[in-house]
C-alpha positions in Angstrom: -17.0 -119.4 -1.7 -18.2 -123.3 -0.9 -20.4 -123.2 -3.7 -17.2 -122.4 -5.9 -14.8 -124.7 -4.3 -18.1 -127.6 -4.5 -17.9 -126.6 -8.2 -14.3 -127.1 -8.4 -14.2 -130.3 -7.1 -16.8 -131.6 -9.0 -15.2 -130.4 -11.8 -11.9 -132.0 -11.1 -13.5 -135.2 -10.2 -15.5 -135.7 -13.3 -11.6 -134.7 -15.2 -10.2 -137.2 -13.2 -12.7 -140.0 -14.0 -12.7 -139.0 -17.8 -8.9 -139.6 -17.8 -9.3 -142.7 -16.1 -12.2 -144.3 -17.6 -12.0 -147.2 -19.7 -13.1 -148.0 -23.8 -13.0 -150.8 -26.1 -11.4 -150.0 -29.4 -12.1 -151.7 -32.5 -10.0 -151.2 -36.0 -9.4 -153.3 -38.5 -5.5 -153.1 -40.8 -5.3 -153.6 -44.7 -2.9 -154.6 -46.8 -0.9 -151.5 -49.3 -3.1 -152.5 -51.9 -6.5 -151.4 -49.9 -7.3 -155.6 -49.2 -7.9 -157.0 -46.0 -5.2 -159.8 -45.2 -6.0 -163.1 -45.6 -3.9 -164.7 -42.5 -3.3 -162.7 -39.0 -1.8 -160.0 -38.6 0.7 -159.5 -35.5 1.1 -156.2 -33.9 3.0 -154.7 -31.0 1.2 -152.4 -28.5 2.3 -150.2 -26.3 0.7 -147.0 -24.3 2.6 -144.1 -23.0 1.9 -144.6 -19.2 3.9 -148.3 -19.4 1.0 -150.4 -18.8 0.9 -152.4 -22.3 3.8 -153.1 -24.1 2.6 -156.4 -25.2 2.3 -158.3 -29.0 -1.0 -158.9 -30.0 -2.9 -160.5 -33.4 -5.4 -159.8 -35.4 -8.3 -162.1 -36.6 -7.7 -163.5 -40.7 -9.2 -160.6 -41.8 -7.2 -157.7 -40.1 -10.0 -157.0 -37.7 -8.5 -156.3 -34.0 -10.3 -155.8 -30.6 -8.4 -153.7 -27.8 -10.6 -154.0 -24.3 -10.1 -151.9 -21.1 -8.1 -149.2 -23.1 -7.7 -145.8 -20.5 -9.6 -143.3 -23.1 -7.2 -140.3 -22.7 -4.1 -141.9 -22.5 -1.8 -142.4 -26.1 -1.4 -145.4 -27.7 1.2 -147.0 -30.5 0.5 -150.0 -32.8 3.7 -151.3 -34.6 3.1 -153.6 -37.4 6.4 -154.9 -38.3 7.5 -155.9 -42.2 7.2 -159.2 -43.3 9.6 -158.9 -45.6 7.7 -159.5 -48.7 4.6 -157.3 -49.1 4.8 -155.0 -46.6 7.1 -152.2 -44.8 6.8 -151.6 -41.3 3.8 -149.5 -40.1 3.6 -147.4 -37.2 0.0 -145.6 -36.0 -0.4 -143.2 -32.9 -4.1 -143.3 -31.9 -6.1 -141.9 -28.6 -8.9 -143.6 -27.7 -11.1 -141.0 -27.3 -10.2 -139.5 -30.1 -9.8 -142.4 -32.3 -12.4 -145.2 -31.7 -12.0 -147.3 -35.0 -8.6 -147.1 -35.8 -7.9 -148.0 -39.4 -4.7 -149.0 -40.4 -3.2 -149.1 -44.3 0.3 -150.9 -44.3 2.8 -149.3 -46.3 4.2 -151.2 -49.3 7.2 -152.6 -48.9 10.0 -150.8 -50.9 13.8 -150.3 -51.4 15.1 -147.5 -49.8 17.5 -145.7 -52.3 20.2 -144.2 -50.0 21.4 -141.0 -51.0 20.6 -141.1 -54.5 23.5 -142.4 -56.1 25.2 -139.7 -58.7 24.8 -141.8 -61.6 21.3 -141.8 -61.4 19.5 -138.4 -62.9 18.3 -136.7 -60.4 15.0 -136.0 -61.9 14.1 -139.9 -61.9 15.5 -139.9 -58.3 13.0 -137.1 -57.4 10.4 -139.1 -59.2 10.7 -142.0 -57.6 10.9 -140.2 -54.2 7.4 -138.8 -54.8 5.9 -142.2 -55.9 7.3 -143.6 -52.7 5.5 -140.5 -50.3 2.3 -141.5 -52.6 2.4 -144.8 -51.6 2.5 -143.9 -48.3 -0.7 -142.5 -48.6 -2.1 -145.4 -50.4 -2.5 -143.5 -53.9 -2.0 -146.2 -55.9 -2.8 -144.2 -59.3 -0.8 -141.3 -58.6 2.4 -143.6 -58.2 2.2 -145.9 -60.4 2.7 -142.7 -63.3 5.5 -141.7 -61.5 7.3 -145.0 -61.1 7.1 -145.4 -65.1 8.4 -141.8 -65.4 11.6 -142.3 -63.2 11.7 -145.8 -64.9 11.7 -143.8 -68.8 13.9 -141.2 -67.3 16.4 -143.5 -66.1 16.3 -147.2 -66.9 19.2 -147.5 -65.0 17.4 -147.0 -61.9 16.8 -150.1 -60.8 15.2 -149.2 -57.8 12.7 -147.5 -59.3 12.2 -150.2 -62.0 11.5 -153.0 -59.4 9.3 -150.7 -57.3 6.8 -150.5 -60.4 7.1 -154.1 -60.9 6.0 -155.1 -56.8 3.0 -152.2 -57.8 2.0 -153.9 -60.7 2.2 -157.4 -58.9 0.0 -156.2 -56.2 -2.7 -154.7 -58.6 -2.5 -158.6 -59.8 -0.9 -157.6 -63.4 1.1 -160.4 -63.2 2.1 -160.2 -66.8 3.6 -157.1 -67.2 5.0 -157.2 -63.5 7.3 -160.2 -65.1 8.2 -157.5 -68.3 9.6 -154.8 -65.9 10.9 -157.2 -63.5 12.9 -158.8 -66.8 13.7 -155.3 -67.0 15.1 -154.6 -64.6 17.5 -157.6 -64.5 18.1 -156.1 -67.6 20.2 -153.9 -65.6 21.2 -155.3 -62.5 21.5 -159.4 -63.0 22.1 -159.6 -59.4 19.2 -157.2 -58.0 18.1 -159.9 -55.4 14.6 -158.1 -54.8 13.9 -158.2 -58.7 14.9 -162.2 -58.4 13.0 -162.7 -55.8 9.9 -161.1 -57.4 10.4 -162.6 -60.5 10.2 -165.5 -59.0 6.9 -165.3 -57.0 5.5 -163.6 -60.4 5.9 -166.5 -62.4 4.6 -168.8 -59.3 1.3 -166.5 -59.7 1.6 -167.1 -63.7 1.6 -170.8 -63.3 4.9 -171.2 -65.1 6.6 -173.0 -62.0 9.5 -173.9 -64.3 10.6 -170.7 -65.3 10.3 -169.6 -62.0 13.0 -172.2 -60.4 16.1 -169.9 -61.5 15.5 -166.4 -60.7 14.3 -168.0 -57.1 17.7 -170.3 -57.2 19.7 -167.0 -57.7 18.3 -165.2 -55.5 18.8 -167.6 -52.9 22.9 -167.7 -54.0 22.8 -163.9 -53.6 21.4 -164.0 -49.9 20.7 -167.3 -48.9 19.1 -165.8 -45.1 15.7 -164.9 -48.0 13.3 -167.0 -46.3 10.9 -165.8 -48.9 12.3 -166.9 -51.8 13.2 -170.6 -50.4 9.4 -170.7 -49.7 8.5 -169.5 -53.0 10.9 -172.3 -54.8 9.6 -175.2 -52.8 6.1 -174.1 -54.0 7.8 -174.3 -57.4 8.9 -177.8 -56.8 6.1 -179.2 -55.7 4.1 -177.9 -58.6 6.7 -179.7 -60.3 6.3 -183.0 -58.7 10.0 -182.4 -57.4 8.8 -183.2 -53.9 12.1 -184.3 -52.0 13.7 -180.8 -53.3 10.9 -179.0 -52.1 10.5 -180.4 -48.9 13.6 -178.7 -47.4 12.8 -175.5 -49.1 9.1 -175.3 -47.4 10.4 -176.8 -43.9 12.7 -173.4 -43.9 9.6 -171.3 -43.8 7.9 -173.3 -41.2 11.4 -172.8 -38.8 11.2 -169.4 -39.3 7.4 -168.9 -38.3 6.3 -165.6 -39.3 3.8 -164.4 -42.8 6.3 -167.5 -44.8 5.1 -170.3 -42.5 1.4 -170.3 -43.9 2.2 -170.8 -47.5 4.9 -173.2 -46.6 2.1 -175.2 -44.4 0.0 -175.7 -46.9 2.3 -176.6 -49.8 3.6 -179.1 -47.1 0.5 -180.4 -47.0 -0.1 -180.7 -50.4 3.4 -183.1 -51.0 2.8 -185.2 -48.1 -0.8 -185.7 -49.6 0.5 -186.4 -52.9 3.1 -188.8 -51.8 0.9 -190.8 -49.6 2.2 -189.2 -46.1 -1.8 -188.6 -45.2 -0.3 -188.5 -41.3 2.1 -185.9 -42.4 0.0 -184.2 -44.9 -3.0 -184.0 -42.2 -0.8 -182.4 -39.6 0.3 -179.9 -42.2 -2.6 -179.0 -43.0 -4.5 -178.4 -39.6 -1.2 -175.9 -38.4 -2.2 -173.6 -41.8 -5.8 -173.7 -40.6 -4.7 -172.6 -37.0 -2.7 -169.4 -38.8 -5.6 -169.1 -41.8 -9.4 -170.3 -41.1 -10.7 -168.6 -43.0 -8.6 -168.8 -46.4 -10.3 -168.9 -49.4 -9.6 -172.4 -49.7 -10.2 -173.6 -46.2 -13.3 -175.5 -46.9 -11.3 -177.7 -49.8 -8.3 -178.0 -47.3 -10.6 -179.3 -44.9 -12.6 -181.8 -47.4 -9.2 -183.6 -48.4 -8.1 -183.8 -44.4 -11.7 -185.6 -44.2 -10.6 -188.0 -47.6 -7.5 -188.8 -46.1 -9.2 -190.3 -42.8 -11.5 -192.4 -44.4 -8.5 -193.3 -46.3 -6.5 -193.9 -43.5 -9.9 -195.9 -41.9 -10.0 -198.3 -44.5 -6.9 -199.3 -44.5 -6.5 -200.2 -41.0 
């Protein structure tokens, strides 16, 4: 009988420090496309026992480190939308289950409400199915079903501008601009298919073109952070730099994904207007948020230009 009861405890005491014992968890998140992000990512975490409930951020590249983690006990990580690319993301992980969580954010998308009746309800379904296939990350799968319930229904304008942010993130710019045109077509006032637009022809190069559809968008919903960001990018590609200042500087007030581009186009117009202080300042807040950006060495060469600059004149 003391032999069993030894057992028992021994038993109960190993159990007890399994529960108990701590882990380091390492996991990386990815954009809907299947990319790494290029800029932190913040997450809120939070355990079921109440001991973290806390926001934490990612490196530039998505990759996260979570020390001192109890190994039985259940843990959430919220990703919340940005607005622009992404839809909130929600992922239930144990540690000792789940060492290297890895975590694909969901596209962000237009919820349809109850189907409106005068959409057919075959390109309702269809568009329902490409959204569940998103979810998974099948980008393939959904794409064909977004231009179905587009062909079906070209009234769906839902539908229509969900292909167009698909083909935008596969970095089809061109025919992202068609079905976005398309789907104006239909809805001139469809404020996510203006603000797309907009971006689209930013990523085309054709800064012009993409003043108005951003300049609608913003009289539709002037709170669209993104879109003020995206014109002021616009208008300093234009040389229009005292309309773009205001534009960028609403990006930087509202912190967030919009505060990096706006940075660095910040930088950029007090550079090109002679504003070196300015531009310098600029520039070093997006390499606190981005560090490792593709063009981070460049950003960092003209900082170094602008010193001397700044050098010899004094």
């Amino acid at each position: 009988m003391l032999k069993k009861l030894t057992v028992f405890l021994a038993l109960s005491l190993l159990i007890c420090m399994a529960a108990g014992a701590q882990t380091t968890v390492r996991g990386q998140i990815f954009l809907p496309n299947g990319d790494p992000p290029r800029n932190p990512v913040r997450f809120f975490l939070t355990s079921t026992d109440g001991r973290v409930n806390e926001y934490r951020f990612t490196d530039s590249n998505g990759r996260f480190i979570l020390e001192r983690l109890s190994s039985g006990t259940s843990y959430t990580v919220t990703v919340e939308s940005d607005d622009t690319s992404f839809d909130t993301t929600v992922l239930e992980f144990i540690p000792s289950y789940v060492s290297t969580p890895r975590i694909i954010l969901k596209p962000l998308k237009v919820e349809p409400a109850a189907a409106p009746s005068k959409y057919k309800s075959d390109a309702v379904e269809m568009h329902e199915s490409a959204m569940k296939d998103l979810e998974k990350n099948n980008l393939e799968s959904a794409e064909k079903k977004l231009r179905k319930a587009a062909d079906i229904d070209p009234t769906f304008v839902a539908a229509v501008n969900d292909l167009g942010v698909l083909l935008m993130q596969k970095k089809n710019y061109t025919e992202a601009e068609r079905i976005f045109r398309k789907a104006l077509g239909q809805d001139g006032n469809s404020v996510h298919s203006l603000l797309n637009l907009g971006i689209t022809l930013n990523h085309l190069q054709r800064y012009g073109d993409a003043v108005e559809p951003l300049r609608d968008a913003i009289s539709i919903e002037s709170g669209l952070v993104a879109a003020h960001v995206n014109l002021g990018v616009a208008y300093v590609e234009l040389d229009r730099f005292l309309e773009a200042e205001p534009e960028l500087m609403r990006g930087v007030k509202a912190g967030g994904a919009e505060e990096v581009p706006a940075q660095l186009y910040l930088g950029k117009l007090y550079a090109r207007t002679g504003q070196y202080t300015k531009s310098i300042t600029a520039f070093e807040a997006y390499l606190a948020k981005a560090p490792n950006s593709p063009n981070a060495a460049e950003v960092r060469r003209v900082m170094e230009r602008m010193k001397r600059e700044m050098q010899a004149r004094n």
